[in-house]
Structure formats: C-alpha cells, structure tokens
N, C-alpha and C positions, 0 to 999 in steps of 0.2 A: 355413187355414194360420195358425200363430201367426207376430203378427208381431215385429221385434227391435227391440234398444235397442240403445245402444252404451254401455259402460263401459271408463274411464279408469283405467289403472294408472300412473303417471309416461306415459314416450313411447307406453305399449303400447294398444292399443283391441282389445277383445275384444266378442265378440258374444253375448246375453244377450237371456232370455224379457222382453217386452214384458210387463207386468202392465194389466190394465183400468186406464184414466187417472184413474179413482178407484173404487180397490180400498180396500173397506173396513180400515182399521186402517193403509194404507198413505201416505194422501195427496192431494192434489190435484194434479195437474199444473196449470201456471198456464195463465191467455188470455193475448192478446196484449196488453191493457192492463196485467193485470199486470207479465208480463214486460220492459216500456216505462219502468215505474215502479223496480224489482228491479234494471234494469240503465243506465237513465241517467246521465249525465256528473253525476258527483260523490258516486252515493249509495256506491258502494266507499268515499270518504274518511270519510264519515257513520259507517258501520256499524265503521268500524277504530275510528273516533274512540272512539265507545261502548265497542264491547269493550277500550279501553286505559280506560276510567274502570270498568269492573266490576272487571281484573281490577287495575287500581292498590294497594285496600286489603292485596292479598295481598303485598306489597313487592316491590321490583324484584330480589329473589334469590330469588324463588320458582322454581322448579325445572321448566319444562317441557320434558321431553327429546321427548315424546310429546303429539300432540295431535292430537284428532277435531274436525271443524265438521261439525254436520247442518245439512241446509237451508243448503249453503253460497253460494244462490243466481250472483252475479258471480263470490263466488271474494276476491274481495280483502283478507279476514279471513284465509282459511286462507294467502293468501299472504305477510302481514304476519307469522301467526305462526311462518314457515317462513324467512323471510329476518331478521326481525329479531329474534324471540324465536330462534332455531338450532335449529326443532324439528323432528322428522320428523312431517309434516301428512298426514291421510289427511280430507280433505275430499268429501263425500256429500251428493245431495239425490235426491227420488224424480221432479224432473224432466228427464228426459236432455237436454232441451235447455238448461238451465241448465248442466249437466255441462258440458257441452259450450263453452258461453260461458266457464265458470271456466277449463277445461283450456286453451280458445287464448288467456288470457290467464295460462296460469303463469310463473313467473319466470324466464329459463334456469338451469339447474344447482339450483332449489332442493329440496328434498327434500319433494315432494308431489304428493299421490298421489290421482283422481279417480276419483269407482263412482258407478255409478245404484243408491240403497238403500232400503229402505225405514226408514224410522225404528223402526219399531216391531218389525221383524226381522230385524237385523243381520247379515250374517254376518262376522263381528270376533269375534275371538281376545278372550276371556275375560279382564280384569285388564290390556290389552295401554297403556292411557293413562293420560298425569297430568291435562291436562285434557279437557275436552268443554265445546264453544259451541253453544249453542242462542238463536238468536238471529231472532226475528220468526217464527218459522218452529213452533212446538208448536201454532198455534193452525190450523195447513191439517193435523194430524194430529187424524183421527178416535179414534183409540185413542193419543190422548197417554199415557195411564196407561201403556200396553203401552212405548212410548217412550222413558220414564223408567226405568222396568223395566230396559231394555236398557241407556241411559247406563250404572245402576249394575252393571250385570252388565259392560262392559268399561273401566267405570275401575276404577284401581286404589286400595285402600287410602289414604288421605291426597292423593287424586287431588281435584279441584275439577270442577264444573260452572259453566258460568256462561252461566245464564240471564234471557235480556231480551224480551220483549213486551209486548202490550197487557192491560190489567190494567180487565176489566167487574165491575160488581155483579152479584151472583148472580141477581136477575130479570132483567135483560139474557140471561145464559148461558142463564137457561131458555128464554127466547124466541127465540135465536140456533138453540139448539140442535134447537128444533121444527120449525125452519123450512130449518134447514141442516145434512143427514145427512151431507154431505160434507165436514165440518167437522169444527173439535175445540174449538170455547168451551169457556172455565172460566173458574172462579172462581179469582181467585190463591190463596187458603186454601185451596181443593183442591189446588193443583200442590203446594205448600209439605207436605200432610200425605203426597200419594203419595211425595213423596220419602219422606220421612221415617218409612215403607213397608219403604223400600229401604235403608236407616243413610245419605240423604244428607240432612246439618242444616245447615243454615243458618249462614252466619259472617257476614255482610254482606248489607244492601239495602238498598233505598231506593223510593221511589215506594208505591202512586201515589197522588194528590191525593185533597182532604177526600171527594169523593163516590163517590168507589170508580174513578177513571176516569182513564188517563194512559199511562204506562210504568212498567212494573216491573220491577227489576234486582235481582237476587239472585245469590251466591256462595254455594252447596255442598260440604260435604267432606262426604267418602264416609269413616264410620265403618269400623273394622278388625270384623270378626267379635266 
C-alpha cells in the first residue's frame, strides 16, 4: 500500500502520494537533529533577516505581488513575505513535516499557501511568480540543476531569484558528492552558469570568503525570451 503525505493549500489539507524519503532528484527528508536545528527558537528571525539583506539591493519598490519559497523549512520567510512585503506566498518543501510545522505557524488571514513538492518537479503554473527564495535548501537537492530548471520555468520575466547557501571548492563538491548520492553539492560557479542555462543572470552577490568557503548570496533576473 502506498503510503500518504499531507499538503497544505491556505486552511485546506489534502491527501497526496508519499514519494521515497529520498527520491532521487527530489530531496532529502530531514532526521530529527536536523529538523531541531531548521526549527529552533530564533532561527525564523536568522533566515528573514538574511533574506531582507539579498533582497535589499533590489530597492524597497521592487514589485512582489507573487512569491515562491522552496525548502521553506519553519515557514517564517514565506510568512514575512506574505504579511509584510503584501504578497501572495505559495511556500514548498519536500518534507511534509516541515510543511506541516510552517502551515501551524501561518499568520491568520495572510495570503499563503503550503504543498509537500518537489523542487525539481513543480507542479506550478508556468510564469505564475515575481520572486523565488531559495534558501539553504539547493544543497539537500540531488538534481539541483533540474531545480533551477523549474525556478526559471515559473518565474516570470523580470521576476528575481534569490539565492543563499553554503558555498565549497570544487574538490570539496567532488568529494562530498562521492560519498553523498542523496545529496546535491556544488560548486558556486556551477549553480551561477546553470542559471544562466536558463536567461537567469546575475544582478548582485556577495560571498564567499578568500578560500572558496562561507555563504553565498546572489540576486537573479530572469531575462525576457
């Protein structure tokens, strides 16, 4: 018998094919120390903070009517962009119990909306976003490539990404990668050319440190045809 997952539409909970807890190209579900770390007292404030410094350069009239978080782990990003940017949030991670943590901590009345997904195969309405946050999260996706892929297939036109993780030298990645099939190391130069794959280039970044090794934050616009 297959067994279910639950996904989150605003109040609604619907029931949905359980995927292997790590299906290739799709993710890792977390353990329980992860999830200890993901969701402890303060790291919501952490991860909003950051996402308000990526997306600062873009000026504070930058236009979000629409907005995606993958890997939205607590939730408190997409809830931030939904209460205080005024946008309509569709917030995704491929672990339903993380869903499930962001959903009971949504905002009342804010416009956002919670799915068990996979990153790498969306089912999202084509051009439907201005932005997409990816944030800590491209590196638990095996088929990051495929990932991005998708970002640029449902942002729209002059829509942003904004991308923040851990940033290894390229011997690291290989060795990470050898050793860890359920995984998705890279090299920052790699994630930077697949976009770019895709018409999304680069407007801003920063990081990471002299030996290849830190946090890297980068802002994306998604080129028109």
């Amino acid at each position: 018998m297959t067994p279910r997952r639950r996904a989150y539409h605003g109040g609604e909970e619907v029931a949905t094919e359980h995927p292997h807890p790590q299906t290739p190209g799709g993710g890792v579900c977390m353990g329980a120390l992860a999830r200890f770390f993901v969701n402890r007292h303060g790291r919501g404030t952490r991860n909003v903070a950051q996402v308000r410094r990526v997306l600062a350069p873009l000026g504070p009239d930058a236009i979000v009517r629409d907005a995606l978080e993958i890997g939205c782990g607590g939730g408190a990003v997409a809830a931030w962009l939904a209460v205080e940017r005024n946008a309509a949030v569709v917030a995704t991670d491929f672990d339903l119990r993380q869903v499930a943590v962001a959903h009971a901590r949504r905002p009342p009345g804010a416009d956002l909306h919670h799915a068990v997904m996979d990153a790498s195969r969306m089912s999202l309405r084509a051009e439907r976003f201005d932005l997409v946050v990816a944030q800590f999260m491209l590196h638990h996706v095996p088929d990051w490539e495929g990932a991005i892929r998708e970002v640029a297939r449902v942002l729209r036109p002059g829509g942003h990404l904004a991308w923040v993780d851990f940033a290894l030298p390229d011997w690291l990645v290989r060795r990470l990668a050898a050793r860890s099939p359920h995984l998705g190391p890279f090299h920052g130069p790699a994630v930077v050319a697949a976009c770019a794959a895709v018409r999304l280039v680069p407007v801003w970044g920063e990081g990471p440190g002299a030996l290849g090794l830190g946090v890297r934050r980068v802002v994306f616009r998604k080129k028109a045809p």
